[in-house]
C-alpha positions in Angstrom: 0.0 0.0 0.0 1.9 3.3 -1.0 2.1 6.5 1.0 0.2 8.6 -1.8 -3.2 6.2 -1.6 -2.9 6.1 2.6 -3.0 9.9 2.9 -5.2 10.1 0.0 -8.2 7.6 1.4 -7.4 9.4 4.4 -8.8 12.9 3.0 -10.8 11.7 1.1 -14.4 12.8 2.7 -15.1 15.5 5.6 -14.5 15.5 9.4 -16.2 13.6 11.5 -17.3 15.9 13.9 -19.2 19.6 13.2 -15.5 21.6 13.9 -13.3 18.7 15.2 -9.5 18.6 14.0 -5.9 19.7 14.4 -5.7 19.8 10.9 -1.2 20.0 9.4 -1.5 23.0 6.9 -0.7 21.0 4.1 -4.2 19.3 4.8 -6.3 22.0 5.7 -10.1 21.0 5.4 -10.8 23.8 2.4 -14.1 21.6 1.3 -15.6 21.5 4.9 -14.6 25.4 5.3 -16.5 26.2 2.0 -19.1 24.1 2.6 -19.9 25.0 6.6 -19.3 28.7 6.0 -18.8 29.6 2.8 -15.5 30.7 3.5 -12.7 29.8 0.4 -9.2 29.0 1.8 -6.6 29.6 -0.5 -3.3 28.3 -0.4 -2.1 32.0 -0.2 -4.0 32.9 3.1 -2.5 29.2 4.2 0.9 29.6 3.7 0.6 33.9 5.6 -1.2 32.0 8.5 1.3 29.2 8.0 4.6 32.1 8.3 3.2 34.3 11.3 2.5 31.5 13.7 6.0 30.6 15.9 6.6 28.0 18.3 8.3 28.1 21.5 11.0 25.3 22.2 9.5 25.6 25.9 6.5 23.9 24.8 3.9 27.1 23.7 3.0 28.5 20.8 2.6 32.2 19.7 2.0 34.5 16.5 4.4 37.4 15.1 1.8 40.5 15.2 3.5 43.7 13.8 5.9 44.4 10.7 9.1 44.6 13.1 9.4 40.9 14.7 6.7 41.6 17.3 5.6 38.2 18.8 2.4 37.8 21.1 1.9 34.6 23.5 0.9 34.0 26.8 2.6 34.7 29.7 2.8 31.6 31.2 4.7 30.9 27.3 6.7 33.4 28.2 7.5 33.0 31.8 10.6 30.8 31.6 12.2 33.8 30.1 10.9 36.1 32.8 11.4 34.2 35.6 15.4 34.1 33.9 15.6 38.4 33.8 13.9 38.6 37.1 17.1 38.2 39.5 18.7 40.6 41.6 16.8 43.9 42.3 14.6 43.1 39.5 11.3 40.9 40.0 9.5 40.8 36.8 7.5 38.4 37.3 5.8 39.6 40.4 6.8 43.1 39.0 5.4 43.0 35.0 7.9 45.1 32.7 7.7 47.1 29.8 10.4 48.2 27.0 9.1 51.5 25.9 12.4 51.7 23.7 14.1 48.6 21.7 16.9 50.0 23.7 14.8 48.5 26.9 13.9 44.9 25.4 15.3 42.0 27.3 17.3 39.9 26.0 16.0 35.8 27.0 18.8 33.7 27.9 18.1 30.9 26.1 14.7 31.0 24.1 14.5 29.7 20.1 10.8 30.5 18.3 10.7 28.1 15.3 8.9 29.0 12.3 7.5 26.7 10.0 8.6 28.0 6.8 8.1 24.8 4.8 6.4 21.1 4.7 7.2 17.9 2.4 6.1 14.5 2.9 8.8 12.0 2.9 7.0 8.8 3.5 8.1 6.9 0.7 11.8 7.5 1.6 11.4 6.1 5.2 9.4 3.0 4.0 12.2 2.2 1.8 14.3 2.4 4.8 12.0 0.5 6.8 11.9 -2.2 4.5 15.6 -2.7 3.4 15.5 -3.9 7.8 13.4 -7.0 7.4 10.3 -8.0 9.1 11.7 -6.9 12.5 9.9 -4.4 14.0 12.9 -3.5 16.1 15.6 -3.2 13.3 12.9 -1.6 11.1 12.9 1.0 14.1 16.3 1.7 13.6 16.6 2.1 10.3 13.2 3.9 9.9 15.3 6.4 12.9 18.5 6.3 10.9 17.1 7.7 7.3 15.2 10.2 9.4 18.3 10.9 10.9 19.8 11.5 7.0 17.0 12.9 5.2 17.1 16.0 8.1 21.3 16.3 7.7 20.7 16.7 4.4 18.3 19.3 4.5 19.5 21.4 7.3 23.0 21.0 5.2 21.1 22.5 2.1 18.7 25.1 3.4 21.0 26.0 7.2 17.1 26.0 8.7 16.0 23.3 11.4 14.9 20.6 9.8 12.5 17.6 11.7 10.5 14.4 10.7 7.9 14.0 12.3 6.1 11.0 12.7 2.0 11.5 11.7 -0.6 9.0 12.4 1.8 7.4 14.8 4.0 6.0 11.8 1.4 6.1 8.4 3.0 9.1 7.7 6.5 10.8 7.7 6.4 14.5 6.8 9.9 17.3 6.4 9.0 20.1 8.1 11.5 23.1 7.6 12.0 26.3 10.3 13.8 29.2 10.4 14.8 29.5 13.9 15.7 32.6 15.8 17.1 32.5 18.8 17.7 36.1 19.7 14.6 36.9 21.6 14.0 39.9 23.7 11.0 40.5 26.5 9.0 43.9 25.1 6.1 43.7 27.7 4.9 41.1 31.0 2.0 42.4 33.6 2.1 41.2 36.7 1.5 37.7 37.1 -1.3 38.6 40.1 -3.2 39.3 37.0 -1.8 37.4 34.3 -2.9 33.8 36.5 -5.8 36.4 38.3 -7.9 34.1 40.9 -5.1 31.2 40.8 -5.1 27.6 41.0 -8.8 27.4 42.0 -9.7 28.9 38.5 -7.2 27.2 36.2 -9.2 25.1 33.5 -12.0 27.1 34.5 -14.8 29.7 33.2 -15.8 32.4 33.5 -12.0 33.8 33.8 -11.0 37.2 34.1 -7.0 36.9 33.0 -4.6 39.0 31.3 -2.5 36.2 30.2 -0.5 37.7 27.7 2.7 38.5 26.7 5.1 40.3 23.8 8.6 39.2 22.6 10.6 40.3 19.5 12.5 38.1 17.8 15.6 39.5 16.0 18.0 38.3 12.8 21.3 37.4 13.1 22.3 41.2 11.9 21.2 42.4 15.5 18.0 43.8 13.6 13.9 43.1 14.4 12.9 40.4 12.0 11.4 41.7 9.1 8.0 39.9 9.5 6.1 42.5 7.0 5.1 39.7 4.9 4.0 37.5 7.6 2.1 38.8 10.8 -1.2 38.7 12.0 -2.6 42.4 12.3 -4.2 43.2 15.0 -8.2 43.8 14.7 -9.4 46.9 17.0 -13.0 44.8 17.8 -11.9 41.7 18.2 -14.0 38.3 18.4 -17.6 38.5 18.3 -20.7 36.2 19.1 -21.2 33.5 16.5 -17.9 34.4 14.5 -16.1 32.0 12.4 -12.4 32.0 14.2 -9.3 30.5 13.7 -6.5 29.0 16.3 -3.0 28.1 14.5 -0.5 26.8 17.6 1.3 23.9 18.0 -1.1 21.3 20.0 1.1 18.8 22.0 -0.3 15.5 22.5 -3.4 13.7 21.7 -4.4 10.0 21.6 -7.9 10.0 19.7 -7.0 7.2 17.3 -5.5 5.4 20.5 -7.2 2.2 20.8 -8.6 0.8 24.2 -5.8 -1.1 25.5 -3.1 2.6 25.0 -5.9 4.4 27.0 -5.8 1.2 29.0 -2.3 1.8 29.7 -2.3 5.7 30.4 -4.9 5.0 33.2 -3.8 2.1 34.5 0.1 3.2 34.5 1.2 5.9 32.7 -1.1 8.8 34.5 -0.9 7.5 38.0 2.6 6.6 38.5 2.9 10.6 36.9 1.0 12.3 38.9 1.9 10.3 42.5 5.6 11.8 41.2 4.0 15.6 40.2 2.7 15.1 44.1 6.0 14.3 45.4 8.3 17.2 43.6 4.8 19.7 44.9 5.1 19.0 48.8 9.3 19.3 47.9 8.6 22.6 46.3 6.0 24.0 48.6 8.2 23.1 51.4 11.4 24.8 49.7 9.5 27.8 49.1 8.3 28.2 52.2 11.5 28.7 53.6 12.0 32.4 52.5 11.2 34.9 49.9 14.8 34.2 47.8 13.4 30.5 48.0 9.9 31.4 46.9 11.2 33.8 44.0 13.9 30.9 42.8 11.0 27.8 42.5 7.8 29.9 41.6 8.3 29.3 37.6 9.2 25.2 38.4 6.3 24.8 40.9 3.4 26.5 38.4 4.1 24.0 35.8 3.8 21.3 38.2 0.5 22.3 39.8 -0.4 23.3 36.3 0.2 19.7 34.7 -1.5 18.3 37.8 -4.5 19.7 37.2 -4.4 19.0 33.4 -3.2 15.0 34.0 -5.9 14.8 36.8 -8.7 15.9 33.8 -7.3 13.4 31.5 -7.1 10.4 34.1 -11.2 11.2 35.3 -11.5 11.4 31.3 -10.6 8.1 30.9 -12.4 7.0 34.1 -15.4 7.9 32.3 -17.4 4.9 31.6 -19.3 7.0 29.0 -16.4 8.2 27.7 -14.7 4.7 27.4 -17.7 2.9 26.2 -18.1 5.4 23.5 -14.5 5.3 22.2 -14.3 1.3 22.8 -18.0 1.1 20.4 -15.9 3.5 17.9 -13.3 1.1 17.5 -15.6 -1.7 17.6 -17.5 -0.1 14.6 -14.7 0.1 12.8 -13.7 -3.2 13.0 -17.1 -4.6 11.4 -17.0 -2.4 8.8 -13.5 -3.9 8.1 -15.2 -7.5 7.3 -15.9 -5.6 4.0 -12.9 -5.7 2.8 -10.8 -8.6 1.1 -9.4 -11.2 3.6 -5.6 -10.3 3.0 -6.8 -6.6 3.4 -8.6 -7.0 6.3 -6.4 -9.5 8.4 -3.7 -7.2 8.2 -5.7 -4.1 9.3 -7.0 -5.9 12.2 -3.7 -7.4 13.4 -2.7 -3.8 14.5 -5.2 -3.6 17.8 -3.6 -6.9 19.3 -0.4 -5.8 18.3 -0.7 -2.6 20.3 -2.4 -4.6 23.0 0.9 -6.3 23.5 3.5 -3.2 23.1 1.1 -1.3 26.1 1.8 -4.6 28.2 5.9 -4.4 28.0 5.1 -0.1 28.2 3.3 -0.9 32.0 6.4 -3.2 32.7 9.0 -0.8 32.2 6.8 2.1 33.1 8.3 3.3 36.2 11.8 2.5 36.0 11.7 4.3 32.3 10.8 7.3 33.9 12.9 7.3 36.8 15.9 6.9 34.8 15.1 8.0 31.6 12.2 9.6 31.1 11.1 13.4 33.1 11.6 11.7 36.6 15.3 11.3 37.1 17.5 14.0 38.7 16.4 17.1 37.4 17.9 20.6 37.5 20.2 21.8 35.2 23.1 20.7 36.7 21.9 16.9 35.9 20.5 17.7 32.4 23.6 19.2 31.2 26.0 16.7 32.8 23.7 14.0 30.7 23.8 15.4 27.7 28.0 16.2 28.2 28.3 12.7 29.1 26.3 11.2 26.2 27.4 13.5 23.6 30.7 12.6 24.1 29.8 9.2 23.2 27.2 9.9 20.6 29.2 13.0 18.4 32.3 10.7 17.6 28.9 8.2 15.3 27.4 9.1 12.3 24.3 11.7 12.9 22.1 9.2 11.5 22.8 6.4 14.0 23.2 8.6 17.1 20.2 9.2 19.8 17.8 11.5 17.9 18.0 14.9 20.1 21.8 14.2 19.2 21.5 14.5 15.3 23.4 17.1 13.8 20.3 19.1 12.7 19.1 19.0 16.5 22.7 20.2 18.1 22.3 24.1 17.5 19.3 23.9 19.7 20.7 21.3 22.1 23.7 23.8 22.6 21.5 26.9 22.9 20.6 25.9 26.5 23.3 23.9 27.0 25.3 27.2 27.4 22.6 29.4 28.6 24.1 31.7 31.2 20.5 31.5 32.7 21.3 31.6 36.8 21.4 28.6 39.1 19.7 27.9 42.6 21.6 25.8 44.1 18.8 25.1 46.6 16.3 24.1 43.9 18.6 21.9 42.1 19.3 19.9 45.6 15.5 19.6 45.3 14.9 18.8 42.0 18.3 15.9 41.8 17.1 14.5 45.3 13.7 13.9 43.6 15.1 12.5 41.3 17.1 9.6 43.3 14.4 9.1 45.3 12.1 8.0 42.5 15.1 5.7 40.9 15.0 4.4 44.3 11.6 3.6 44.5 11.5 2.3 41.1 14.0 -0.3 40.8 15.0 -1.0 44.3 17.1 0.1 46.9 19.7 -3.2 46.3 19.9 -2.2 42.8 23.0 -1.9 41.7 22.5 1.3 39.8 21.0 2.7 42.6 23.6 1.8 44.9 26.4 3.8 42.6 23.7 6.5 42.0 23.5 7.3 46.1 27.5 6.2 46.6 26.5 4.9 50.3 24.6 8.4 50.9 21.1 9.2 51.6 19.1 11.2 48.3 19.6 14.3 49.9 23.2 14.1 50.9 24.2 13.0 47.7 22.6 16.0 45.7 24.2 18.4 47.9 27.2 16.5 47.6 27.3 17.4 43.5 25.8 20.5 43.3 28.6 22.1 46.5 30.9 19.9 43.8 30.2 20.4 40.1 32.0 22.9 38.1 29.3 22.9 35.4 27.6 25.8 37.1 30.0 27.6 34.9 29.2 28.5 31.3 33.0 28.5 30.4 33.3 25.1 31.9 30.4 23.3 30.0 31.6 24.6 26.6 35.5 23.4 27.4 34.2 19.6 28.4 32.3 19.9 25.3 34.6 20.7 22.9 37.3 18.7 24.7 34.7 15.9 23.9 35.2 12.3 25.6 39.1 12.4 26.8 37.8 15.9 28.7 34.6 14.7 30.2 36.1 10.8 31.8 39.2 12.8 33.1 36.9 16.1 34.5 35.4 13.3 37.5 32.7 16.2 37.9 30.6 14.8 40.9 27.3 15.5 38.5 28.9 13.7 35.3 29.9 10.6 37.6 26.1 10.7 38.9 25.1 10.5 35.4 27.5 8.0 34.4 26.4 5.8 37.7 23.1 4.9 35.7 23.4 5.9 32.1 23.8 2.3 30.9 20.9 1.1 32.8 19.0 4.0 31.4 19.9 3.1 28.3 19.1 -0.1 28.2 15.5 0.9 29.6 15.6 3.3 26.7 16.2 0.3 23.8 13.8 -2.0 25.5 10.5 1.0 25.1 12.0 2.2 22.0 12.6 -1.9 20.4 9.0 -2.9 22.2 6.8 -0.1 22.5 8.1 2.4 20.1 8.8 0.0 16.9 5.5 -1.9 17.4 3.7 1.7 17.6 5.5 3.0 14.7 4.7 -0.2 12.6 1.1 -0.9 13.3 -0.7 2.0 14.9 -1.1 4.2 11.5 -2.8 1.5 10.3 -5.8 2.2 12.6 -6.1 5.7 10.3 -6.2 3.3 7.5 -8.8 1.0 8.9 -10.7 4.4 10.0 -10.4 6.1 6.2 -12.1 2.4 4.6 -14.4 1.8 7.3 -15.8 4.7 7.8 -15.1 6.7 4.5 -14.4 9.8 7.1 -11.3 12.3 7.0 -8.6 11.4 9.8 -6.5 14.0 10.8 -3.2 12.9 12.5 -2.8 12.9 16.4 -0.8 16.2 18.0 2.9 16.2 18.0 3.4 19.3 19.3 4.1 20.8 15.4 2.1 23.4 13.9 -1.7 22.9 13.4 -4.8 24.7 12.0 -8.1 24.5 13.5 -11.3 26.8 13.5 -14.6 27.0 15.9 -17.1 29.7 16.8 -17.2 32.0 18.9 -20.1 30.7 21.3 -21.3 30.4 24.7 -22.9 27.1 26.5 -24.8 26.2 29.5 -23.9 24.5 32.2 -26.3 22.7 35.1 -29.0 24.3 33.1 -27.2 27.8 33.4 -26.3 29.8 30.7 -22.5 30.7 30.6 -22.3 33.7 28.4 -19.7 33.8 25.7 -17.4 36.8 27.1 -16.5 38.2 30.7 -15.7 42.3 31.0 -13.1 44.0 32.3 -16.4 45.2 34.3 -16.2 41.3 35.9 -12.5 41.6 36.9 -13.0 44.6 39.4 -16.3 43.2 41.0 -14.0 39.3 41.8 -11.3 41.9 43.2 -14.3 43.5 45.1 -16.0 40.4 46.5 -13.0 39.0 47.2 -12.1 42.4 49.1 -8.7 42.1 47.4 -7.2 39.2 48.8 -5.1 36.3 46.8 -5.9 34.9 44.5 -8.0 38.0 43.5 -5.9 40.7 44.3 -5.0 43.1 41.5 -1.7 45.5 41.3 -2.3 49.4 42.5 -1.9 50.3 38.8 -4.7 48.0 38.5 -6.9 49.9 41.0 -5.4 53.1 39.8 -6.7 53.0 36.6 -9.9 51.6 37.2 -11.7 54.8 36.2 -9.7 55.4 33.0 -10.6 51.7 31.8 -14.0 51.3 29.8 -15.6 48.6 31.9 -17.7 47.0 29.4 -14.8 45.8 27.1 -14.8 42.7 26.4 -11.9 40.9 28.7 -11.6 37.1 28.5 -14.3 34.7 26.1 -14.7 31.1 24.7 -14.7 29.3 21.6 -15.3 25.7 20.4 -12.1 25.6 19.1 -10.5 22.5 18.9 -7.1 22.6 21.6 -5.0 20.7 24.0 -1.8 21.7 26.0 0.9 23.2 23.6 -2.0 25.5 21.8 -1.3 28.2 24.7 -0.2 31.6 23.2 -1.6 30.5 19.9 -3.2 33.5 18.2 -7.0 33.5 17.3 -7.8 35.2 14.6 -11.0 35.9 12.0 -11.7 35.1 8.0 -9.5 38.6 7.4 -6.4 37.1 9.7 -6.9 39.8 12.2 -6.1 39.1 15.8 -9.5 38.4 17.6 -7.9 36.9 21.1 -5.2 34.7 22.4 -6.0 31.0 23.2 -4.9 30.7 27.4 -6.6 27.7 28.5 -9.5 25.4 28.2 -12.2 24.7 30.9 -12.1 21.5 32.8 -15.1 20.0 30.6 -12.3 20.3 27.2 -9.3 17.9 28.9 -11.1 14.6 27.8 -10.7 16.1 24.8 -7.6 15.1 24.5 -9.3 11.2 23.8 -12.9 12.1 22.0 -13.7 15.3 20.8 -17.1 17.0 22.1 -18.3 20.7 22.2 -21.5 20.8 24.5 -20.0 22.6 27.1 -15.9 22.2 26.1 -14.5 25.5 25.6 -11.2 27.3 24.5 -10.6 30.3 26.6 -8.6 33.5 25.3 -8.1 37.0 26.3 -10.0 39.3 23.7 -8.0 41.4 22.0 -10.4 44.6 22.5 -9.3 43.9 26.2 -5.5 43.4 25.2 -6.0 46.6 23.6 -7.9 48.4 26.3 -5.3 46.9 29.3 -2.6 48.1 27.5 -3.9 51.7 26.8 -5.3 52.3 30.2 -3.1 50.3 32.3 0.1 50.3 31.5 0.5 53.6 28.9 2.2 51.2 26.5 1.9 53.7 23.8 4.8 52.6 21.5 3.2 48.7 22.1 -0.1 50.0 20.7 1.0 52.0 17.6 3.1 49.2 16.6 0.1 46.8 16.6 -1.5 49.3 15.1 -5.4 48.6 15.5 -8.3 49.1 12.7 
């Protein structure tokens, strides 16, 4: 079966769903939009969408929104970089901050925005790969990695942009995406955070909000000039969104799992999820605790500790998702449906469609077995900190530089290094007490996970509790300096065995066991994934005759919705809160936390016009990654930017539904209005320039 008729049978009709989909650009539904609302996409207002949306190497999205490199996201996007330019006398973060000159922009440490420039599908040259391996689905795994590997060399060696393959339809598709990345990005403007997470914890994934999440960067060319992004922005529009509009979202959605069959959702509710979030609950009572100690403490972890609570709450939606018996019946009769239909088809056909949900089955049962000691050594729950991630990657690129790019680890490909080194060499400060945290953590979830007699563990901890031995290698390590890191790296793997830095010899106490967990998930949960699960698109396409778009990967996406309200426990929720509705929660709340807003807040409460529009929803189709992304009408005019979802949107993620899942953005009227009556940005304002 060839690449061109997969993808083919796989656009062949409309969506499934009234405005479901996280659609590539090269597949943009154009029949469905002309059809539904009479709107004509051309590949011309494509590929200017396409250009002015960015993506954050943090994990958020954004949208360049003036002629002069002006980028807008969210501040939680952007508040890695803050949290970096707010040492010393200056708090930013609790602080805001505004460059009224270019002469005042920020420069972020180390912060890449990739844009997506270009898109090729390069399917066929993988599955000739694949099949030069054998029947294996580990060694086709390898080789599929390796031309991946070779077709990105060769096009970063040709065009000097980031190139990436990445993986659609879990492995039916391969597709070259090209970006031009800058990397010298500057802060422009940051409110407060009291108002830019106004009413806390309590109202994240929530609605009604009343947030001025938002933020502006500018991204500038290697000439020390703004990037000329004349050709590509998103202008602002002066109204904004309105009631019933047709709108846009283009951002870079992370991860879905809607053509996951039963026994992967199985798995992430059984395993995956739990054993994450008990971990997310250790590292927040470590954190709360740390921060408690002082304000220095407080100031160091905030940024660490909101992405935790923050992904708590998101994997805690997911996991009652898939607790759902609703939910699960309806997605378990989906795949049963599709499997009848499939008795249609000619035996051969058929036989080898269906083979791919036992197949799967079987991968999710060696994933649970390796779950917890994958993460613990490999995965996010090892010793964390900087000081452990760079001594990792100094350790393992010494080994992995001397190969072929093609047949190293993939974030170790030569198309992937300028990145890689980008924060590898950030001059970003270091808290030594957070990185004791974050590397004890670490150990104690190793620990946990393989055993206190194992023998990795027992060179990990050198005879020492978790907590002794991370303050042994942070008091130690020399790779706390910039100059440092960049001399073991270039001195490559004579300079790293003879440096016997205390954090590289923690690293190296596990790294083979690491590894080893590494080629067991990628040999028998990876390759089986990679070879069967795009074939559950295929069976979709013939059973069903329905358009599949590919699960998130955290790579640039189109979808649209309307602009639209819903009801709740018989209750209508209206489509748009005012910046009327953020003084009266201040008021109730009689200005205490969560709800307390900055004097300049209170100051200009009689300058602001009240009935602005402030925050509102859409049915627009999102998950986590689509933060910052810009939303934006028929005319590509800035109507909001996407901040969150409510609670009812996180099973989402699994089964797409709109009854009362919402998108929630700040409105751009009330960008607008905040930054005129708030903060006097008036250089900000004329650049965006309104009509």
């Amino acid at each position: 079966m060839t690449t061109r008729w997969v993808l083919a049978g796989l656009l062949a009709a409309g969506v499934a769903h009234a405005d479901e989909g996280m659609w590539p650009f090269n597949m943009a539904p154009k029949a469905e939009l002309k059809a539904k609302f009479g709107f004509e996409v051309t590949d011309a207002w494509l590929d200017r969408a396409m250009k002015s949306s960015v993506r954050f190497n943090n994990g958020g999205s954004g949208s360049f929104v003036s002629p002069r490199g002006l980028v807008m996201t969210n501040h939680h996007v952007g508040a890695d970089c803050i949290h970096k330019l707010s040492q010393g006398e200056h708090d930013r973060t609790k602080d805001g901050f505004y460059a009224a000159t270019p002469a005042d922009e920020q420069r972020c440490p180390d912060l890449e925005l990739n844009q997506l420039v270009s898109i090729e599908d390069v399917t066929d040259k993988v599955r000739a790969a694949e099949g030069k391996a054998g029947a294996a689905e580990a060694a086709r795994n390898t080789a599929r990695k390796a031309e991946m590997g070779r077709i990105e060399k060769a096009c970063a060696d040709a065009t000097g942009l980031r190139c990436d393959v990445v993986t659609l339809y879990a492995g039916g598709a391969y597709h070259l995406y090209r970006y031009q990345k800058f990397t010298d990005v500057r802060l422009v403007f940051a409110p407060e955070f009291a108002v830019a997470f106004f009413g806390g914890e309590a109202e994240n994934f929530t609605y009604p909000r009343s947030c001025f999440d938002a933020a502006f960067f500018r991204a500038y060319g290697a000439d020390g000039q703004p990037v000329d992004s004349a050709a590509f922005h998103f202008p602002f529009g002066k109204a904004g969104a309105q009631d019933g509009d047709l709108v846009f979202v283009s951002g870079n959605p992370g991860r879905t799992g809607r053509l996951n069959t039963p026994a992967q959702l199985a798995y992430l509710r059984d395993h995956g999820y739990p054993y994450y979030l008990e971990r997310l609950a250790a590292t927040e009572k470590a954190l709360s605790a740390y921060m408690a100690q002082g304000e220095p403490q407080k100031r160091a972890a905030h940024d660490h500790y909101f992405g935790v609570t923050n992904a708590q709450k998101a994997l805690t939606g997911y996991l009652q998702g898939l607790k759902d018996p609703a939910l699960m019946k309806a997605i378990a009769d989906r795949h049963a449906e599709v499997q009848g239909k499939l008795a249609a088809l000619p035996k051969a056909e058929r036989e080898a469609l269906l083979e791919a949900w036992p197949k799967l089955a079987g991968a999710m049962t060696a994933a649970a077995e390796i779950n917890q000691g994958y993460q613990a050594l490999e995965g996010r729950m090892g010793p964390g900190g900087t000081v452990m991630r760079t001594a990792r990657h100094l350790l393992r690129l010494a080994h992995e530089l001397p190969q072929p790019s093609e047949t190293r680890l993939r974030e170790y490909r030569d198309s992937a290094l300028d990145s890689l080194k980008l924060g590898l060499f950030s001059p970003a400060p270091i808290d030594d007490g957070l990185e004791i945290e974050l590397i004890a953590l670490g150990l104690e979830a190793m620990s946990e996970a393989l055993g206190a007699d194992h023998a990795a563990v027992k060179a990990a901890l050198g005879g020492q509790t978790a907590r002794a031995r991370a303050q042994a290698v942070v008091q130690g390590t020399k790779l706390k300096d910039v100059a440092q890191r960049k001399a073991l790296f270039d001195g490559g793997k004579a300079a790293v065995d003879a440096a016997q830095d205390p954090a590289i010899e923690l690293a190296r106490a596990y790294d083979a066991v690491a590894r080893a967990y590494r080629k067991r998930y990628e040999d028998e949960v990876e390759g089986v994934e990679r070879a069967w699960a795009g074939k559950i698109a295929v069976a979709w396409a013939k059973a069903l005759g329905q358009g599949v778009y590919p699960d998130a990967t955290f790579t640039l996406r189109l979808n649209h919705g309307v602009v639209k309200g819903y009801t709740e426990a018989g209750k209508p929720i209206a489509w748009r809160t005012t910046l009327a509705d953020l003084f009266a929660k201040h008021d109730r709340a009689k200005g205490a936390d969560p709800y307390a807003l900055p004097k300049r807040w209170l100051d200009a409460r009689g300058k602001l016009q009240g009935d602005t529009p402030y925050n509102f929803v859409t049915n627009n189709d999102i998950i986590g990654g689509n933060s910052g992304s810009p939303v934006f009408g028929r005319d590509g005019r800035i109507a909001g930017l996407i901040f969150d979802g409510n609670i009812h949107q996180l099973p989402n993620n699994f089964l797409y539904r709109q009854d009362m899942e919402r998108s929630v953005s700040v409105h751009a009227a009330g960008i607008l209005e905040v930054l005129r009556g708030v903060y006097d940005a008036q250089a900000l304002l004329a650049e965006l320039n309104a009509q």
